[in-house]
N, C-alpha and C positions, 0 to 999 in steps of 0.2 A: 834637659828642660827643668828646670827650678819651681816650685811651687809657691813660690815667694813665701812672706815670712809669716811665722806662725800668730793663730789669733791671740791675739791680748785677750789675757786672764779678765774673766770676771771675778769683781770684788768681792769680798764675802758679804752674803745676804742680810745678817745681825749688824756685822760695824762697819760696813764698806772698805777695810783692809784689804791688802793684795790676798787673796787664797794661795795656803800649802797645799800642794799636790796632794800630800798625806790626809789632810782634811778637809780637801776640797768637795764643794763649792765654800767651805768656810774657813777660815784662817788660821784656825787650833781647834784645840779639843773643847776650851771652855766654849766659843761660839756655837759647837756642835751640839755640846750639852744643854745650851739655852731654844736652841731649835726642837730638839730632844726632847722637852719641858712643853714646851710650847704646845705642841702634839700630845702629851700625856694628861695637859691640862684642860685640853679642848678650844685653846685658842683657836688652831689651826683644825678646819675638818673638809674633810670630802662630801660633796653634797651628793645625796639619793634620796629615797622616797624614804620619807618618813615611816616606822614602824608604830604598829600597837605596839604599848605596855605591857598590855593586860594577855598580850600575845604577839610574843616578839618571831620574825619570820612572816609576818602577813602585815600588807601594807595596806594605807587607809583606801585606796582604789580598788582594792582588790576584796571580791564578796569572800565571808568565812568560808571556809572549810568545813565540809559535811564530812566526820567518818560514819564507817558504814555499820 
């Protein structure tokens, strides 16, 4: 029994080019690198609770911290 045939590649995410295995989901190293950028520049971020500044690790929901 056959599995028929394999999925078609998605394109790479930066220029829509076929994706290299080697640098997949992206097409080469440069498109890797501009993703890479992306992320370091804060384009790209993962959403969660917001932090204090003034006191990073406690979030604005959350009452301060008493030590004892």
């Amino acid at each position: 029994m056959s599995a028929g045939p394999p999925p078609a590649a998605k394109p790479c995410p930066i220029c829509g080019k076929p994706a290299l295995e080697r640098y997949r989901p992206f097409c080469g190293k440069r498109c890797a690198d501009v993703d890479l950028a992306r992320w370091f520049s804060g384009v790209y971020v993962v959403p969660g609770a917001e932090t204090d500044e003034d006191n990073p690790g406690t979030s604005e929901d959350e009452p301060p911290r008493r030590d004892s």
